[in-house]
C-alpha positions as CSV (number, residue, x, y, z in Angstrom):
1,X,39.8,-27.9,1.4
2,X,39.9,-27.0,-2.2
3,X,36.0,-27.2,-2.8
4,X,35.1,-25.6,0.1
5,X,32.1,-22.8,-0.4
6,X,33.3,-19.1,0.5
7,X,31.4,-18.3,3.6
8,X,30.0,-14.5,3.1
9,X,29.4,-12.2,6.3
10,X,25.5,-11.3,6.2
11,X,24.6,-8.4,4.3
12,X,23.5,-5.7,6.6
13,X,20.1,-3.9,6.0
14,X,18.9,-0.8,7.3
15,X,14.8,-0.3,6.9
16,X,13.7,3.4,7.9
17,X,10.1,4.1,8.6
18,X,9.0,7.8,8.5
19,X,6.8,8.6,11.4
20,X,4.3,10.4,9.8
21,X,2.1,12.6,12.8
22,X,0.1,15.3,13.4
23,X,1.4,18.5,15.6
24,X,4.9,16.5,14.8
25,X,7.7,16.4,13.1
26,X,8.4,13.6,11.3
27,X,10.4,11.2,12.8
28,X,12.9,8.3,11.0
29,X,13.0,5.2,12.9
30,X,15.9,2.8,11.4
31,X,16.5,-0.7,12.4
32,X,19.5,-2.6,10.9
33,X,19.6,-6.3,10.0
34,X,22.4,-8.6,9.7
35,X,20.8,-11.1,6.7
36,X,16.7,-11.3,5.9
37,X,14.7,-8.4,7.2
38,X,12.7,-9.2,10.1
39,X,8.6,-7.6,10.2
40,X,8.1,-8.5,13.6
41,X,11.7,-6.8,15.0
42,X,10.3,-3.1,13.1
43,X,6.6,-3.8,14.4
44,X,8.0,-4.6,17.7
45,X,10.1,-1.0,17.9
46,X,7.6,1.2,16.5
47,X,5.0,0.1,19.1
48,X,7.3,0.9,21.9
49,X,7.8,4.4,20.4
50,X,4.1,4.6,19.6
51,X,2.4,2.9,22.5
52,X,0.3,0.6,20.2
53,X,0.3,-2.9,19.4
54,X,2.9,-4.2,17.4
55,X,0.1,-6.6,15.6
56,X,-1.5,-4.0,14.4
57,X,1.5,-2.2,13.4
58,X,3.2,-5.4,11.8
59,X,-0.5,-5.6,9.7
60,X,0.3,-1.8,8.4
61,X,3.6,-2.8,7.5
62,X,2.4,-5.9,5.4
63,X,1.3,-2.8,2.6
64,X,3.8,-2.1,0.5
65,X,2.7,1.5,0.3
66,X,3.9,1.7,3.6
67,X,6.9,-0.3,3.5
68,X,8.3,-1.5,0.5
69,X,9.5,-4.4,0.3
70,X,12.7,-4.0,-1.9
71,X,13.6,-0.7,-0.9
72,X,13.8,-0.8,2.9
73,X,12.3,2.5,3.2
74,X,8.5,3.6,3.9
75,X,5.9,5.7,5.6
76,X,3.5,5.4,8.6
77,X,0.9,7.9,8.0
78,X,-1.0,7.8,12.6
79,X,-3.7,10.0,13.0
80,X,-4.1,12.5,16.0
81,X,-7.2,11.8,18.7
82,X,-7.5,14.8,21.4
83,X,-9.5,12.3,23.9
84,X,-11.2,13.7,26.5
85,X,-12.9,12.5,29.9
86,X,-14.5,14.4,32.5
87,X,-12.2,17.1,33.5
88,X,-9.0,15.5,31.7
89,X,-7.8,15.3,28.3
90,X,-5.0,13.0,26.7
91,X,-3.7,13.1,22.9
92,X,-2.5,10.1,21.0
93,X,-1.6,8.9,17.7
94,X,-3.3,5.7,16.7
95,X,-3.6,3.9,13.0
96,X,-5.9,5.3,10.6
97,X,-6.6,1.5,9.6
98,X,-7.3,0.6,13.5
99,X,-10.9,0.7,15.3
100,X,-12.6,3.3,17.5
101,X,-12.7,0.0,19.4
102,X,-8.6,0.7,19.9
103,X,-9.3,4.3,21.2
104,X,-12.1,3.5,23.3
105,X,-9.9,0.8,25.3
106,X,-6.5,3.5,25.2
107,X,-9.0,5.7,27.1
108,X,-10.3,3.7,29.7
109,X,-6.6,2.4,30.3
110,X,-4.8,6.1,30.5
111,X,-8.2,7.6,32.5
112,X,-8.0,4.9,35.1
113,X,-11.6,3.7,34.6
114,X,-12.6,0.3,35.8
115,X,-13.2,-2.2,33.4
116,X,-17.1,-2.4,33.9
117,X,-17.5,1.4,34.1
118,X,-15.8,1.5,30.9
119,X,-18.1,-1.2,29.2
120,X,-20.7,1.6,30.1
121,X,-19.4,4.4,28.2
122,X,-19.2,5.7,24.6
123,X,-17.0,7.5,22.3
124,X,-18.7,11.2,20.7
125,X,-17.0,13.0,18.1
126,X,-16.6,17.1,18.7
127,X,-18.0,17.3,22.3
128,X,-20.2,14.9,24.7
129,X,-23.4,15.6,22.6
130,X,-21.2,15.1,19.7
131,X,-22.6,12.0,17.2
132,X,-21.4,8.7,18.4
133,X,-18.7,7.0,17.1
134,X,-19.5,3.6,15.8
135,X,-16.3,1.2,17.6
136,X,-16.3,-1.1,14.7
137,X,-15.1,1.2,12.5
138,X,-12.1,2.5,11.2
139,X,-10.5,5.9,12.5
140,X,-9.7,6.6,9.1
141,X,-7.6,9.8,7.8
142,X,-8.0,13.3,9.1
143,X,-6.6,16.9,9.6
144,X,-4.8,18.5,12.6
145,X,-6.1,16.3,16.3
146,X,-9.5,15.0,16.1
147,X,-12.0,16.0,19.6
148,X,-13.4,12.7,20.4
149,X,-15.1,12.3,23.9
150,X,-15.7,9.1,26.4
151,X,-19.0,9.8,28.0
152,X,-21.9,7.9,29.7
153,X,-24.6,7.5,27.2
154,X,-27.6,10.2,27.2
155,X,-31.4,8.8,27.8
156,X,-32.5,7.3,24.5
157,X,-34.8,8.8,21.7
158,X,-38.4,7.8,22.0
159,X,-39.0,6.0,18.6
C-alpha cells in the first residue's frame, strides 16, 4: 500500500516525583509510559510507597506545582505526624492538603482500636492536654515531626 500512514512506536515517558519528607531523604519515584501519561498509574504507586490513598494523592498531583504537566517532573512536599496512644507511638507522613480526619482514622487503624472506641477519641497537639485538633481541617505545612496525641476527651469546661 502506497498511502498507507507510517505507524510510530509510542513515545516513552518517564514522570519523576520527588518524595519530599521529614527525617528523610528525598526519594525519586519514576514511572514510565508507553504514549499519554497516566495520573491514576503515579497516584496508584506513590500510595503503595506512602500508605495513603491514591485519591488523595491523584488530587495533589492535579497542581501543577506539584507535577507539571509538560515537564514530567515534580514535587510531593508530606508532612511528618509523631502519633501517639497510650503507651505506643507511630510516625507517618501524610498530605499537608489532607484532614486531621485522615490521621485520626491512620491511628485507630495502626493502634488496633475498635471502631466505636475510636469514634470516642480525639486528636491533641504537643501532649494529651495539648489543644485539640479540629478533624476538618487541614494538617497543613510544618517543621521536623509534629507530636499529635489520640486520647479520650477530658470532662468539659463549665460555661
Amino acid at each position: 500500500m502506497e498511502n498507507a500512514p507510517e505507524i510510530k512506536p509510542s513515545e516513552r515517558i518517564a514522570v519523576s516525583v520527588e518524595l519530599l519528607r521529614a527525617e528523610r531523604a528525598p526519594e525519586v519515584v519514576t514511572i514510565e509510559f508507553d504514549g499519554p501519561v497516566h495520573h491514576p498509574k503515579i497516584a496508584a504507586e506513590i500510595a503503595a510507597i506512602l500508605e495513603l490513598d491514591a485519591a488523595e494523592i491523584l488530587n495533589e498531583l492535579s497542581n501543577p506545582q506539584v507535577l507539571h504537566p509538560e515537564k514530567h517532573h515534580g514535587s510531593l512536599h508530606l508532612v511528618c505526624i509523631e502519633l501517639h496512644f497510650e503507651t505506643e507511638e507511630k510516625k507517618h507522613h501524610f498530605l499537608p492538603t489532607a484532614k486531621w480526619e485522615r490521621v485520626h482514622q491512620w491511628g485507630c487503624e495502626k493502634f488496633r482500636v475498635a471502631t466505636d472506641a475510636c469514634a470516642n477519641l480525639e486528636l491533641h497537639s504537643g501532649g494529651p492536654k495539648g489543644p485539640v485538633l479540629n478533624e476538618s481541617k487541614e494538617i497543613g505545612r510544618h517543621q521536623g515531626c509534629m507530636v499529635v496525641w489520640l486520647v479520650k476527651p477530658g470532662p468539659e469546661k463549665n460555661g
